[in-house]
C-alpha positions as CSV (number, residue, x, y, z in Angstrom):
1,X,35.6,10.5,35.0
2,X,37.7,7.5,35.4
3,X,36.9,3.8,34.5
4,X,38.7,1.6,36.3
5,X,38.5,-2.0,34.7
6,X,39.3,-5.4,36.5
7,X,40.8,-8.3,34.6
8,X,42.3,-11.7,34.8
9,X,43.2,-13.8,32.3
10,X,40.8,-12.3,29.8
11,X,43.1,-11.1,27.2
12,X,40.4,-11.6,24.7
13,X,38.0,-9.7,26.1
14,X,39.9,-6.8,27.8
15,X,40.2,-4.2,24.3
16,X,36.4,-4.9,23.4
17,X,36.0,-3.6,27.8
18,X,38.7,-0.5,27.1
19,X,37.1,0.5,23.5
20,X,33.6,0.8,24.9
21,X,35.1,3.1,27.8
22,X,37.7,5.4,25.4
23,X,34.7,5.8,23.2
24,X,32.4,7.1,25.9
25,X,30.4,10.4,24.2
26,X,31.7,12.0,27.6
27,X,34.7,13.7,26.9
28,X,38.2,13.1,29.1
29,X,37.2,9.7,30.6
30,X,40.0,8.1,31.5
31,X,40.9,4.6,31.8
32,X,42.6,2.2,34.8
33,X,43.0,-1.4,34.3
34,X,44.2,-3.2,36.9
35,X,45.2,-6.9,36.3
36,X,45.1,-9.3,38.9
37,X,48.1,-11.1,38.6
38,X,46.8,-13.2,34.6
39,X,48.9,-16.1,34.2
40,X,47.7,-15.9,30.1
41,X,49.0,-12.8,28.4
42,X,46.6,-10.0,29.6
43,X,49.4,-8.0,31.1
44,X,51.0,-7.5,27.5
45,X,47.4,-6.6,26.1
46,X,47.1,-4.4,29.1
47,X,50.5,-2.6,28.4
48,X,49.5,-2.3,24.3
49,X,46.5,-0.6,24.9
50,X,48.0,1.9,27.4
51,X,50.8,2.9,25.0
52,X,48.4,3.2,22.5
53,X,46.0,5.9,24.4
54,X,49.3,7.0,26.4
55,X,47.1,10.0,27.6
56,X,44.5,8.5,28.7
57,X,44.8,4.7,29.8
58,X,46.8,3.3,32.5
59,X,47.8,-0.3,33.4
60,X,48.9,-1.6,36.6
61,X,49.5,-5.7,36.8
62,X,49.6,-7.0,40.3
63,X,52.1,-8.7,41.7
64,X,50.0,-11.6,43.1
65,X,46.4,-13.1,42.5
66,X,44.1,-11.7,45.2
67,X,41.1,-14.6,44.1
68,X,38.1,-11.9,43.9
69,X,37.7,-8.4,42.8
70,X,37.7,-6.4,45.7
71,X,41.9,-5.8,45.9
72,X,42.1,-4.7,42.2
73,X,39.2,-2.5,42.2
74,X,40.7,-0.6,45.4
75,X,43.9,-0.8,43.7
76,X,42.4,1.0,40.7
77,X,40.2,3.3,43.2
78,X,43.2,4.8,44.4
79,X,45.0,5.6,41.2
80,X,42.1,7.2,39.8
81,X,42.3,10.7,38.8
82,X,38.6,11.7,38.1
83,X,36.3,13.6,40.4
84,X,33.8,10.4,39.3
85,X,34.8,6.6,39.5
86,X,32.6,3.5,37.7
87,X,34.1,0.3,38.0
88,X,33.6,-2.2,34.4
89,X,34.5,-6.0,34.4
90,X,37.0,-7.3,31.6
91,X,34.4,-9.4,29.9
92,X,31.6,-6.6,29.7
93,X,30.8,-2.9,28.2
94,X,29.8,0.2,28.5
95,X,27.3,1.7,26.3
96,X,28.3,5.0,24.4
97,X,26.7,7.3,26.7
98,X,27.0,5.4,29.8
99,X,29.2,8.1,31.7
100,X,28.0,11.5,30.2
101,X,24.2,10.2,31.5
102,X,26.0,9.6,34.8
103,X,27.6,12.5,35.3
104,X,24.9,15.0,34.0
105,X,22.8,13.1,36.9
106,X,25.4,13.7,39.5
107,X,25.5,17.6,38.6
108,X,22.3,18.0,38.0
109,X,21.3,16.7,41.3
110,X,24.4,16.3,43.6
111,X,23.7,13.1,44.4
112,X,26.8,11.1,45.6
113,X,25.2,8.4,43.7
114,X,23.7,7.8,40.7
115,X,22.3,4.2,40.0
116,X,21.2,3.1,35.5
117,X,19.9,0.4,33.8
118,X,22.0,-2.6,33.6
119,X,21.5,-5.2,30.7
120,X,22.5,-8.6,30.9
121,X,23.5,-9.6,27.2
122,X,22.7,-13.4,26.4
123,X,23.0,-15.5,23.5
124,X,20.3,-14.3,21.1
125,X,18.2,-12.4,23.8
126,X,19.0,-9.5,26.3
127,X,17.2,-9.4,30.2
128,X,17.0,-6.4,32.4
129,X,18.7,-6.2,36.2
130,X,16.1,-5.4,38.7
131,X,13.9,-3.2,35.7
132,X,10.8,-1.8,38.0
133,X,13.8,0.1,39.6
134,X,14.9,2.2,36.5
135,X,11.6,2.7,34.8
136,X,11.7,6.2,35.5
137,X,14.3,9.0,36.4
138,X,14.3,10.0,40.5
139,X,16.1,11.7,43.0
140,X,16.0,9.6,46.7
141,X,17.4,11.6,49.8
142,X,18.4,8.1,51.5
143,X,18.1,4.5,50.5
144,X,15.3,4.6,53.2
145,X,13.1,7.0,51.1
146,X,13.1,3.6,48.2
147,X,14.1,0.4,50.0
148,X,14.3,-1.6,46.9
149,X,17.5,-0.4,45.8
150,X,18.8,-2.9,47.9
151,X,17.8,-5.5,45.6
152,X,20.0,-4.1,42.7
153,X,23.3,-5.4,44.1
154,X,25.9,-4.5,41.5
155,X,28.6,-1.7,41.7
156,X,29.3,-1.6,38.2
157,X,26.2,0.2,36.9
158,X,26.5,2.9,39.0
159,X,28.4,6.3,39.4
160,X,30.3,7.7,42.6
161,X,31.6,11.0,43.5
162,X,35.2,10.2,44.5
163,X,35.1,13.1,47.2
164,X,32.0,10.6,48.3
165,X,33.6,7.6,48.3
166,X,37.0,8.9,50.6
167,X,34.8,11.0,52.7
168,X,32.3,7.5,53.3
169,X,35.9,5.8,53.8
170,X,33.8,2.9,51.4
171,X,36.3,0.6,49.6
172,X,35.7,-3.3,48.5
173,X,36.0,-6.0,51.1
174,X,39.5,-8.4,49.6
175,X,39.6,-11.8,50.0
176,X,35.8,-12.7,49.9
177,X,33.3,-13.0,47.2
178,X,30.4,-11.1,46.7
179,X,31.8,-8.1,47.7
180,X,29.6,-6.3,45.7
181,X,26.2,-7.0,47.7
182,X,28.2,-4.8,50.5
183,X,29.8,-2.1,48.7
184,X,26.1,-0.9,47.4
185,X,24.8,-1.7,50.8
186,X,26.8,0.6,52.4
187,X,27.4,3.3,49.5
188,X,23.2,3.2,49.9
189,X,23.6,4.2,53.4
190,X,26.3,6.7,53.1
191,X,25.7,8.2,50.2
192,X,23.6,12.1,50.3
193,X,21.4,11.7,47.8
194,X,20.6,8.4,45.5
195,X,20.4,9.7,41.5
196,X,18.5,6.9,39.0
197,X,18.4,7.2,35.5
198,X,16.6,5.1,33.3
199,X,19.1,5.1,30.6
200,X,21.0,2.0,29.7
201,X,24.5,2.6,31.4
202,X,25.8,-1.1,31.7
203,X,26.2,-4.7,29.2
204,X,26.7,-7.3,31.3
205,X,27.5,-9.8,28.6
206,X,26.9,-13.4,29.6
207,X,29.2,-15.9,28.0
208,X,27.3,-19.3,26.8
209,X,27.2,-22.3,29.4
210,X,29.8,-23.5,27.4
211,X,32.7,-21.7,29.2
212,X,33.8,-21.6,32.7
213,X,31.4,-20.2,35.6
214,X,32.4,-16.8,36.9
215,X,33.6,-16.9,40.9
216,X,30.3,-15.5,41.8
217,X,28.6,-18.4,40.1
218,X,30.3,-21.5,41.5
219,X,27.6,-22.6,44.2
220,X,28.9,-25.9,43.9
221,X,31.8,-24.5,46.3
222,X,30.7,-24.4,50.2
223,X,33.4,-21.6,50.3
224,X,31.1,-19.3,48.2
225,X,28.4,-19.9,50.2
226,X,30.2,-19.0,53.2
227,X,31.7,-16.0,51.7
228,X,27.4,-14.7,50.7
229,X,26.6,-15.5,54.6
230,X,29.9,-13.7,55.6
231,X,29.1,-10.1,53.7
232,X,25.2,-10.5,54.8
233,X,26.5,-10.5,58.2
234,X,28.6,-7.5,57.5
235,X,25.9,-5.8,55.9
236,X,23.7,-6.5,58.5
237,X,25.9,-4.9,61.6
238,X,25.7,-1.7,58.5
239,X,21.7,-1.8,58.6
240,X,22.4,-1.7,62.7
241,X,24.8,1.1,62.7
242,X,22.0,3.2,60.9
243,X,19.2,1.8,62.7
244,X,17.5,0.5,59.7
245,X,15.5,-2.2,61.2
246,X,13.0,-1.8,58.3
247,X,15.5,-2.2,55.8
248,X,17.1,-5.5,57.2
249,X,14.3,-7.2,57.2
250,X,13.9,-6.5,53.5
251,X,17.6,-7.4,53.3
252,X,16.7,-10.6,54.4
253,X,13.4,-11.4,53.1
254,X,15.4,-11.0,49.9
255,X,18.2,-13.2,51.4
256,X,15.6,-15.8,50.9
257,X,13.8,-15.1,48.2
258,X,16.9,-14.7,46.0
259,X,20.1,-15.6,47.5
260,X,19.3,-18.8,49.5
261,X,17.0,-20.2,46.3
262,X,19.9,-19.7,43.8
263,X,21.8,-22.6,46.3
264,X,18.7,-24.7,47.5
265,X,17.4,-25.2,43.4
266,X,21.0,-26.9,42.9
267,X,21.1,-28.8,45.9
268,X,19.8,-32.3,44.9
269,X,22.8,-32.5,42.4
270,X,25.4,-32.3,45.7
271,X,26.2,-35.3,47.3
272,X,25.4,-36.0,51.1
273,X,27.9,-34.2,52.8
274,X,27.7,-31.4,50.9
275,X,24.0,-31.1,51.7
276,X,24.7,-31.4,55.4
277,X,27.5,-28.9,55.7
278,X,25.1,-26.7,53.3
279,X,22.7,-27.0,55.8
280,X,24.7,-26.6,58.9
281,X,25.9,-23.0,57.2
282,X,22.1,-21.7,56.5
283,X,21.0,-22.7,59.6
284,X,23.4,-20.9,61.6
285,X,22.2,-17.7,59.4
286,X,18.7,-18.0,59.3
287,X,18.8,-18.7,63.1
288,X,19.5,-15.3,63.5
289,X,16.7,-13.6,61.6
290,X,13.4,-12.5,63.6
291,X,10.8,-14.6,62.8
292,X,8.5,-12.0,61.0
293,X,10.9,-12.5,58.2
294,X,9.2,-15.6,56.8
295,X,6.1,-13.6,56.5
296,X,7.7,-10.8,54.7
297,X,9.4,-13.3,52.2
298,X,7.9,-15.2,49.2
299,X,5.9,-18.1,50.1
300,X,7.3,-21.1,48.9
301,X,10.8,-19.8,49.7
302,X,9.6,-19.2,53.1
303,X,8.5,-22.9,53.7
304,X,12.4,-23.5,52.0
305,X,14.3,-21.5,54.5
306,X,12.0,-22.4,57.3
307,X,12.6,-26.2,56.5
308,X,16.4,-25.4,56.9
309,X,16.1,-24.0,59.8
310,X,14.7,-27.2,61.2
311,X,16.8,-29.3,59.5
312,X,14.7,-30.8,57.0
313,X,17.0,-30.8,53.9
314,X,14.2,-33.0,51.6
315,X,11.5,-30.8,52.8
316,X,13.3,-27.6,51.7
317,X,14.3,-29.5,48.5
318,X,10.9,-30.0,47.5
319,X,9.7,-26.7,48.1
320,X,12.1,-25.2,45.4
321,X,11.0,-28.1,43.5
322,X,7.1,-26.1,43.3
323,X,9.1,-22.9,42.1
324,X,11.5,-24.3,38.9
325,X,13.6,-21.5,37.2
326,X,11.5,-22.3,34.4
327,X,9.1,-25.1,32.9
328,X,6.3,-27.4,35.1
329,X,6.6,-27.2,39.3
330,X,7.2,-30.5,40.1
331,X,5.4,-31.9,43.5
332,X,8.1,-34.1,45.3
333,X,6.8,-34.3,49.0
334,X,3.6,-35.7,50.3
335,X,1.5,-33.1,52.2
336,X,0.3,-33.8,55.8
337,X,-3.6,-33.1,56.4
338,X,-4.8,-32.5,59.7
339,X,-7.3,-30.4,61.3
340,X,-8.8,-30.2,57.7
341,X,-5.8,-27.9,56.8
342,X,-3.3,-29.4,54.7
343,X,0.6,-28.5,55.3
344,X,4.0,-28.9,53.6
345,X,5.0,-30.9,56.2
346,X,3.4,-32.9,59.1
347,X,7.0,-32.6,60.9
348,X,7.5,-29.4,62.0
349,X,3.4,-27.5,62.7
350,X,3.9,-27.8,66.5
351,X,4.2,-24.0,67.0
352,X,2.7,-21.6,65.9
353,X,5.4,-19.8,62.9
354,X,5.1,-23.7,61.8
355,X,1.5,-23.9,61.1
356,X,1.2,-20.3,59.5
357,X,4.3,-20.9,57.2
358,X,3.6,-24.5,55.9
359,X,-0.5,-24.5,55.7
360,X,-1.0,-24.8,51.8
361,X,-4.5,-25.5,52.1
362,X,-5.5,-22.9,49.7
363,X,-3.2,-24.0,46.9
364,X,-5.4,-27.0,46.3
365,X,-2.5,-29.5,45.4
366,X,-5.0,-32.1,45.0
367,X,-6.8,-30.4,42.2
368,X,-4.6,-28.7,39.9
369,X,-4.6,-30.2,36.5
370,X,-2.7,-32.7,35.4
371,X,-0.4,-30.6,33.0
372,X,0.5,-28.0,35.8
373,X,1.9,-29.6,38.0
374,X,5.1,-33.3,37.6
375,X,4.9,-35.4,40.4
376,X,8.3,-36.0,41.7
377,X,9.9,-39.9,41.4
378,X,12.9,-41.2,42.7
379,X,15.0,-44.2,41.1
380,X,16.0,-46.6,44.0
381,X,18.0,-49.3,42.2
382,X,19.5,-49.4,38.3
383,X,21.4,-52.7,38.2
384,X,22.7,-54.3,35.4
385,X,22.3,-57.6,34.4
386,X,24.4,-58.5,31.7
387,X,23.2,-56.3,28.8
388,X,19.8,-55.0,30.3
389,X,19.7,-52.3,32.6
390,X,17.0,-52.8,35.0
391,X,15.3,-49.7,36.6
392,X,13.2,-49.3,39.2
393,X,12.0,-46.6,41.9
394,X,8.7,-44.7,43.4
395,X,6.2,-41.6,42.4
396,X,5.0,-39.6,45.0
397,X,1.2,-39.7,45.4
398,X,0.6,-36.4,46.9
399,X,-2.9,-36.3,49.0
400,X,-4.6,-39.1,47.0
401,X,-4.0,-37.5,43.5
402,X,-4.2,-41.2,41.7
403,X,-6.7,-43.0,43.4
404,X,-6.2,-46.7,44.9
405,X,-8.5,-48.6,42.1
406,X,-7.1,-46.5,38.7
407,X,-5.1,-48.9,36.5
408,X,-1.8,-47.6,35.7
409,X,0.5,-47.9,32.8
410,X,3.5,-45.6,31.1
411,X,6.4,-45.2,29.6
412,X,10.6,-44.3,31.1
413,X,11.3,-41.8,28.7
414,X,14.8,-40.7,28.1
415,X,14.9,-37.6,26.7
416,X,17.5,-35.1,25.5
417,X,18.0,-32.5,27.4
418,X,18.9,-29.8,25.0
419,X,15.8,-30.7,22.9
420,X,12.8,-32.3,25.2
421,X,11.1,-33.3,21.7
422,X,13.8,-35.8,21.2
423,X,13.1,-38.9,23.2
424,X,13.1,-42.7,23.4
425,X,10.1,-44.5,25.4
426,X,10.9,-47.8,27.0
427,X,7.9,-49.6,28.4
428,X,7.7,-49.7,32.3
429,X,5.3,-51.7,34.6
430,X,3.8,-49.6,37.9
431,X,1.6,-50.3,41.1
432,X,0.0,-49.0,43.8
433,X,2.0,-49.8,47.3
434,X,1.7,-48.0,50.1
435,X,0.6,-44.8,49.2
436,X,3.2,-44.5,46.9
437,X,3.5,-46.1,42.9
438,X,6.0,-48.1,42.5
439,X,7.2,-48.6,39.1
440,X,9.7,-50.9,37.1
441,X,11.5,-50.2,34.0
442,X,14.1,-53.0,32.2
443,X,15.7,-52.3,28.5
444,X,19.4,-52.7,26.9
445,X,20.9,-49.1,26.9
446,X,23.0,-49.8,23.6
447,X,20.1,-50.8,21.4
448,X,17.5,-48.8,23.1
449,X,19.5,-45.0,23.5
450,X,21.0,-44.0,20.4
451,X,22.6,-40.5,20.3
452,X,24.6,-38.9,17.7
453,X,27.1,-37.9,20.4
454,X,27.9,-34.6,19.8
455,X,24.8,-32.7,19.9
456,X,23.0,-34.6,22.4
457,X,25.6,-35.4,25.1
458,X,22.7,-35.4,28.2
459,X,19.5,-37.5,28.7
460,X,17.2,-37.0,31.5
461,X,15.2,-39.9,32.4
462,X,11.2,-39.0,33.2
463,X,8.3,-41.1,33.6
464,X,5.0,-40.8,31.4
465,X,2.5,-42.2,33.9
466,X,-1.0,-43.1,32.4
467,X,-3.9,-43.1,35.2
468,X,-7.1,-44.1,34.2
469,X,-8.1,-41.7,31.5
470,X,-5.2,-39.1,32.8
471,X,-1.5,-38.9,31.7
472,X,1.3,-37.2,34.7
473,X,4.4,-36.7,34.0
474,X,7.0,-37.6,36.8
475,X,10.1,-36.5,37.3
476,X,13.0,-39.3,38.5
477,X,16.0,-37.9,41.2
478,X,18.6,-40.0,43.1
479,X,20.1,-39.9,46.4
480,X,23.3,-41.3,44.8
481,X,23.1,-44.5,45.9
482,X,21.1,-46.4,43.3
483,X,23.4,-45.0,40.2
484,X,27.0,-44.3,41.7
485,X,29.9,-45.5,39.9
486,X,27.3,-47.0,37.0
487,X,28.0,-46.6,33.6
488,X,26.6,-48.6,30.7
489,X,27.7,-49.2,26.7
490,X,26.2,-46.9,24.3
491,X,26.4,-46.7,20.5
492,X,26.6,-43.0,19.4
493,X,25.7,-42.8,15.5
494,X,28.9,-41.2,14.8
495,X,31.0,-43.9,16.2
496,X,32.2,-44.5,19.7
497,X,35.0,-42.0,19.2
498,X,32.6,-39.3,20.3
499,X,31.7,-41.6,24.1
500,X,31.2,-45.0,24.4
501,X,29.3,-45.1,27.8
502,X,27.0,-43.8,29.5
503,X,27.1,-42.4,33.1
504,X,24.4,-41.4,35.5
505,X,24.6,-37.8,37.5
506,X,22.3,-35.6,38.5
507,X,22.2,-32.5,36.4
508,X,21.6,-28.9,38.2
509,X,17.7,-28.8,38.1
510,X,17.6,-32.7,40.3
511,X,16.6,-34.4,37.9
512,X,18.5,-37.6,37.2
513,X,19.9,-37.7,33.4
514,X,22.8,-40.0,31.4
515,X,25.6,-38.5,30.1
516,X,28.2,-39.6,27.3
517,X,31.5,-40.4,28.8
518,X,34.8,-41.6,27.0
519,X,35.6,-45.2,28.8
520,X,37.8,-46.5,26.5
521,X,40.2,-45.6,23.6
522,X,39.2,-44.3,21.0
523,X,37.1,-42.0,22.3
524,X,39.6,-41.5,25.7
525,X,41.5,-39.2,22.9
526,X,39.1,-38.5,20.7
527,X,35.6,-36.7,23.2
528,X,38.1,-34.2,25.6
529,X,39.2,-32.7,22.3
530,X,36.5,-32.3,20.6
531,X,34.8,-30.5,24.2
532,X,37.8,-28.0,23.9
533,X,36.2,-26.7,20.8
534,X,32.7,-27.4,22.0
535,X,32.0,-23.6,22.9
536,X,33.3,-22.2,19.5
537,X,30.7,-20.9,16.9
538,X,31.8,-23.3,14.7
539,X,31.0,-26.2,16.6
540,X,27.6,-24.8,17.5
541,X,27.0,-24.0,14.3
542,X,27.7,-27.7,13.6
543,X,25.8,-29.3,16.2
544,X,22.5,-27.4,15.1
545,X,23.0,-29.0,11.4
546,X,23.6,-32.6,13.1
547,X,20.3,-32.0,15.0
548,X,18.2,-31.2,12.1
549,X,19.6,-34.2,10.5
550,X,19.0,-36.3,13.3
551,X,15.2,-35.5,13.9
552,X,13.4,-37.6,12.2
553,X,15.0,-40.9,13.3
554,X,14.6,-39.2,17.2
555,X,11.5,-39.8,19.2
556,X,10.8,-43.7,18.4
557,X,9.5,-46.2,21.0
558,X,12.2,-48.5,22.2
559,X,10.6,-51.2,23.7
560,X,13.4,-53.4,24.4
561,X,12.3,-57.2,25.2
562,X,13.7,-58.9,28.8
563,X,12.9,-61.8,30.1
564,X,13.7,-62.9,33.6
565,X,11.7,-62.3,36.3
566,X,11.0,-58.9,37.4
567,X,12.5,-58.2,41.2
568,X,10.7,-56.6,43.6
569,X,10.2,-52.8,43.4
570,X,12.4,-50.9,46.4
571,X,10.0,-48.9,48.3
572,X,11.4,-45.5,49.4
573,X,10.0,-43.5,52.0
């Protein structure tokens, strides 16, 4: 058995990756890292650990950086010396038995394949990959005989016969990402016999969202969307080639489900032109797909995809909006009723896939209880005026949820987003107009937000709307345009060194938030350097003291008075 292991400037990481495979239960594993060209000193810690385990561990550094992982695993493919190949990342593990399971699957069975439980490892809490897949041991003549392998994407938790592998002619695509998603797509086609064991075989360990994203996690980088569409396109001329028309239609009801929501749930935070290019990529992809596909894929994400491919960025939006990764859907878009059906959107019902996709009639949006379900606000205007800030915006009011005559009142909370508990309340004035509520909001950030700086860094702003005897939360977005290039004094309790302003963005769920930024010096010198040691354990350790400190002074009303009169509330449509 060989382990061939991938790195790039991961010299911390790479022994702990080599130790788990050198002390596999399996006997003679032996061990290939390839290094892809590290600028750090990997190389040298590659080198050490191959004289160390002369006999069985071999480095090979690369000459240049090939930007994915396709070229180095190839490279290591073809210096392996074992009849069976796994491939391990630098940064995770194998478990002790990981190989021996493998391999006793393979002969067992004579599978070419044989697929185990991966584990991702996260602070304080593990999650299995794709676990109604490895709940029981199987044997699968094809990938056609159990579809939903193709939903367990990874190579690295799996076993191939290297006789398979050269006879298949299967190596890594180089030069894009996700290369992955097409390697098990076509070793699932190729392969004579699929093996699964339910044993653990992989850790995926999952640094905290302190450090740097891996390459397969930067969506905020069109070219990494553009690279997924690429390999689906490959892997769909490999479901053609096999005639698998079933199968790509799974492909691509996952495609939907999965791969299109991961982008579309961090779209608000992208400026304009972003969002348009996004949109001018997906479109051209999901133009291609048979229209039975958004029948065959989840509902909401169906309406999503379906209101890309007609253009309809905001209506796509708000339909990941109704599906959050976790915590209360929010409803941002105002059904259409007509007929006596109700739809996502009035826009786009003129044929026939429209109206079946988008009626929503029998989720009863108008009657689901106030706690689950946020309406979705927008801030249209935050303009300073000499100290105060003053805020203003709309709530949707989906399908007559808060009727014309209810008197309305509320709060602008501003609450940490590391600890939702922790929040200030500023007074805010709202109305109907329109069909809409339109609400106002004016306080003096430096007296009103007071963080400690260091363990609360982001806000999120969110409005506590009181109707009649109910209370909705809403929560507030930007297009960009009402807080770009804003920022406003703040007063951290441990000095301005640690920020002394506070900026407006939009953070990765939409919603709108404040952050602490370093305007002036001290805190110019003083806040980059102490984020350089934010991801430590010490400083963590240290930020959960300063919290517990701070909680009791957390949480009070801020009711900052302004006088002046109030302008009029923007209404946005």
């Amino acid at each position: 058995m060989t382990v061939v292991v991938i790195a790039y400037n991961d010299a911390r990481r790479l022994p702990r990756a080599v130790r788990s495979a050198l002390e596999q239960s399996l006997a003679q594993v032996e061990v290939v890292i390839v290094d892809d060209a590290s600028t750090d000193s990997t190389p040298r810690v590659a080198a050490t650990l191959a004289e160390g385990h002369p006999d069985r561990v071999r480095a090979f550094p690369l000459q240049a950086n090939s930007g994915g992982c396709g070229a180095p695993r190839n490279f290591g493919l073809q210096m392996a010396r074992g009849r069976y190949v796994m491939f391990l990342d630098s940064d995770d593990t194998l478990p002790a038995h990981a190989c021996g399971t493998m391999v006793a699957a393979a002969e067992e069975t004579g599978a070419d394949l044989v697929a185990g439980r991966c584990v991702r490892v996260l602070p304080g809490r593990e999650k299995d990959w794709c676990p109604w897949l490895y709940q029981d041991p199987g044997l699968f003549r094809s990938v056609l005989d159990q579809p939903d392998l193709l939903y367990d994407t990874l190579a690295t938790n799996k076993c191939y016969r290297r006789e398979f592998l050269d006879r298949a002619k299967l190596r890594f695509a180089e030069r894009l990402h996700y290369e992955d998603l097409l390697f098990s797509a076509q070793a699932y086609l190729a392969a004579d016999g699929i093996a699964v064991v339910p044993d653990r075989v992989y850790n995926w360990m999952v640094e905290p969202r302190d450090r740097a994203p891996s390459i397969s996690n930067r969506r905020a980088e069109l070219r990494n969307f553009a690279d997924r569409l690429e390999i689906h396109r490959r892997i769909d001329v490999a479901l053609r080639d096999h005639s698998a028309a079933e199968l790509a239609r799974l492909k691509d009801a996952k495609f939907i489900d999965h791969d299109l929501l991961l982008y579309l749930r961090e779209l608000r935070s992208r400026d304009s032109g972003h969002r348009q290019l996004f949109t001018d990529l997906a479109r051209s992809y999901l133009a291609e797909m048979d229209d039975t596909v958004f029948h065959a894929a989840g509902r909401i994400p169906a309406i999503a995809a379906l209101m890309i491919r007609e253009g309809d960025i905001e209506a796509a939006m708000a339909a990941v909006d109704l599906v959050p990764r976790s915590g209360v859907p929010v409803l941002s878009i105002e059904p259409a009723e007509q007929d006596g059906r109700v739809y996502w959107s009035g826009a786009h019902i003129g044929t026939e896939l429209g109206r079946s996709v988008l009626d929503v009639t029998d989720m009863d949006l108008s009657t689901l209880p106030p706690d689950a379900l946020h309406l979705g606000g927008r801030v249209t205007a935050m303009r300073p005026e000499g100290k105060v800030l003053r805020v203003s915006g709309t709530i949707v009011n989906p399908l007559g949820r808060i009727k014309p005559g209810e008197e309305l009142s509320g709060t602008l909370d501003i609450r940490d987003r590391r600890r939702a508990s922790r929040a200030f309340h500023v007074q805010a004035s709202f109305r109907h107009e329109d069909g809409w509520i339109a609400w106002e909001a004016a306080f003096v950030p430096s007296r009103t937000i007071r963080p400690f700086g260091l363990v609360d860094q982001t806000w999120g702003m969110w409005l506590r709307l009181k109707a009649g005897g109910t209370t909705v939360m809403a929560r507030l977005t930007s297009e960009g345009t009402a807080h770009c290039d804003l920022a406003v004094p703040v007063r951290p309790r441990l000095t301005r060194a640690v920020g002394d302003h506070l900026e407006p963005y939009i953070a990765g769920n939409g919603e709108l938030a404040l952050r602490i930024v370093a305007c002036r010096w001290p805190a110019r010198m003083v806040l980059p350097a102490l984020r350089r040691v934010a991801g430590t354990d010490l400083a963590r350790a240290l930020r959960r003291r300063l919290a517990r400190r701070g909680q009791p002074q957390a949480g009070q009303d801020a009711r900052t008075p302004v006088s002046g009169p109030s302008p009029a509330v923007e209404r946005r449509g």
